[in-house]
C-alpha positions, 0 to 999 in steps of 0.5 A, spaced: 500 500 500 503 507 498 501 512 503 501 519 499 499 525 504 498 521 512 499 516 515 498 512 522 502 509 527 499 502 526 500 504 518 507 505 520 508 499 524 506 495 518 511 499 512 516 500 517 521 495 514 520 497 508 520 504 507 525 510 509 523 514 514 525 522 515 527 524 522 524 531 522 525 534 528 529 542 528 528 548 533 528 555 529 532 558 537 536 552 537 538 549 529 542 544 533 536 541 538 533 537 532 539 533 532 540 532 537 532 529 539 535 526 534 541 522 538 537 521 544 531 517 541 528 516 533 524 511 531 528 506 530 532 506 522 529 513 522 534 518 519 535 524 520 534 530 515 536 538 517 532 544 515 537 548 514 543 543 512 539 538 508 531 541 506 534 548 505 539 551 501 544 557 505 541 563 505 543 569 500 542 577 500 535 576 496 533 570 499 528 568 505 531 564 511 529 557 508 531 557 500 529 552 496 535 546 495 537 545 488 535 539 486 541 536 484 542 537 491 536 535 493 536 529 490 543 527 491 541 527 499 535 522 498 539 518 494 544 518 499 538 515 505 536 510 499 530 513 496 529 510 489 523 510 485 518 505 489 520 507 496 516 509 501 518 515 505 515 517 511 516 523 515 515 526 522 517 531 527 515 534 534 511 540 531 505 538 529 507 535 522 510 542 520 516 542 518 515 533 516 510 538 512 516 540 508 520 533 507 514 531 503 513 537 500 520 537 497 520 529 495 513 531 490 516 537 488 522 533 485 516 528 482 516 523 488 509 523 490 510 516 495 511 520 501 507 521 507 507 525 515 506 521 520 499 523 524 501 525 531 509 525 529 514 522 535 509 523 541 504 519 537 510 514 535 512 513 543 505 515 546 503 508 542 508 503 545 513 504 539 520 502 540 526 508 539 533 507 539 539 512 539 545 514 536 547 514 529 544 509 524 548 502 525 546 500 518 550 503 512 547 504 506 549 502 499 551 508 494 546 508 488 544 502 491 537 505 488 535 509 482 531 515 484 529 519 478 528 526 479 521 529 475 521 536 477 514 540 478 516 548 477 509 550 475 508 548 483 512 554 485 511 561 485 516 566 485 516 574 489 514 577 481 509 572 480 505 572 486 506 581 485 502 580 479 497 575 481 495 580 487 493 583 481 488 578 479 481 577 483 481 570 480 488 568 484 488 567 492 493 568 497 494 565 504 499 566 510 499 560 514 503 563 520 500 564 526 494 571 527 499 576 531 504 575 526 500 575 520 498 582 523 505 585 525 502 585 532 509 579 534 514 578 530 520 573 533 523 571 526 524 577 521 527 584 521 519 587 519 513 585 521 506 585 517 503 581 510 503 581 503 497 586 501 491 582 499 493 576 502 489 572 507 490 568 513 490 560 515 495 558 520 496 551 519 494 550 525 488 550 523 488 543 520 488 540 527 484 538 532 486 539 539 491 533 540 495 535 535 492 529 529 489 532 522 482 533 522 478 529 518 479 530 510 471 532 510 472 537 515 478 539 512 474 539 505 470 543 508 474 549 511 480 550 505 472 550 500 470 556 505 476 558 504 478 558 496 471 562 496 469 559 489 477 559 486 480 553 483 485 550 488 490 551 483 488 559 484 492 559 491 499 560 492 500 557 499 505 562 503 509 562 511 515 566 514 520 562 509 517 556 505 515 551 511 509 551 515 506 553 508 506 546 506 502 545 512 497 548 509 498 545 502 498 537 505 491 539 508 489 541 501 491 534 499 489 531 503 482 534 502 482 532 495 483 540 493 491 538 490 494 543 486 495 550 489 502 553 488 508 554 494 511 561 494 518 558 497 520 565 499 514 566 503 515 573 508 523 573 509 524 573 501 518 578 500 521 584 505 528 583 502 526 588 497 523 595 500 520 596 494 514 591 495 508 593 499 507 592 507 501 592 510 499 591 517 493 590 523 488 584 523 482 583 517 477 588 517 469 586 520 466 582 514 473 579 512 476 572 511 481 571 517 
């Protein structure tokens, strides 16, 4: 059975054996607090995939926090864990599946679409009885023991220029999927200018969970992300964040809904206030509004 948006611990157990599982823990305050979670417990085979060193590439002058790897790199680093063609991948992590969000992500973009986020992530895992195990992996793998084929998505990505014009368009939808406060330039813990993209709405990834941390159900889901699209088609929506993470929250939910297609602007906020030139806005929505 191939697993392409969630999957469930029971599930887990069961394709363990043969799938390749991504350790995606990682502490924006403390980049190297993930792996070191890592270190002292992982689901057992686990390997583990940094944010910053193996899910992003290095930050530059115009980029956001997170940039996009290139695919050569990104493609080299999964085969180096031993994903080939028809390997399943499962990733997981300790927030809420936000940063597993963007593993799985990456391997669709990179046209791999036998990817899935553990629901509930390592507390779920460990909460079930699950074993773990520590250290570094004892097992080594073979080099190019796999083919991985690399079948690049581009249309699935949008860029700061593009995402300017399609403000312009009432057909296209823009949403931000950081937290209220954020979104409304009242907090801003990360970038050096707070506030939003003009036009753009709010959906904290968040709100695809229920009060334990797990998906709500994909009819729930459906239900919230058509309310929220407000008639568009899915692939009308650009997904964004503070750097291209938490974004792909959203984009899974959407999936998982039924709803595939939206687009990821990659460089989210930290990418949009490198240029002074592009528009701000701040406060909360007006009354009558979508948040």
């Amino acid at each position: 059975m191939t697993f392409t948006t969630l999957i469930g611990v029971a599930s887990l157990r069961e394709v363990r054996g043969e799938s390749v599982v991504l350790d995606c823990r990682f502490d924006l305050a403390q980049p190297g607090a993930g792996r070191q979670s890592y270190l002292a417990a992982h689901i057992p085979g686990a390997r583990y995939a940094d944010l910053n060193g193996d899910l992003a590439s290095p930050v530059t002058a115009d980029s956001g926090r997170h940039p996009l790897p290139s695919p050569a790199a990104l493609t080299q680093f999964f085969v180096s864990l031993g994903i080939g063609d028809e390997t399943q991948v499962v990733a997981y992590d300790d927030a809420n599946g936000s940063l597993a969000a963007r593993a799985w992500w990456l391997l669709n973009w990179l046209g791999h679409p036998r990817v899935a986020v553990l629901d509930g992530g390592f507390k779920a895992w460990v909460a079930s009885g699950g074993a773990v195990e520590s250290g570094e992996p004892t097992t080594q793998l073979a080099p190019g023991a796999k083919r991985f084929t690399a079948r690049l998505r581009p249309e699935t990505v949008m860029t700061a220029a593009e995402v300017l014009r399609a403000l312009q368009d009432p057909n296209r939808l823009l949403v931000d999927a950081r937290a209220p406060e954020r979104f409304a330039g009242s907090v801003e813990p990360l970038d050096p200018v707070a506030g939003h993209v003009p036009g753009a709405v709010n959906h904290p990834f968040t709100s695809n969970l229920n009060s334990e941390a797990r998906f709500l159900p994909a009819a729930e889901l459906r239900r919230l992300w058509l309310a929220r699209l407000a008639g568009r088609a899915p692939h009308n929506m650009i997904a964004m964040c503070g750097s291209g993470v938490t974004a792909c929250h959203n984009l899974l939910a959407m999936s998982l809904a039924g709803l595939p297609g939206a687009k990821l602007y990659a460089g989210s906020w930290s990418e949009w206030i490198r240029d002074p030139g592009r528009p701000v806005a701040r406060g909360a929505p007006a009354a009558g509004e979508p948040a």
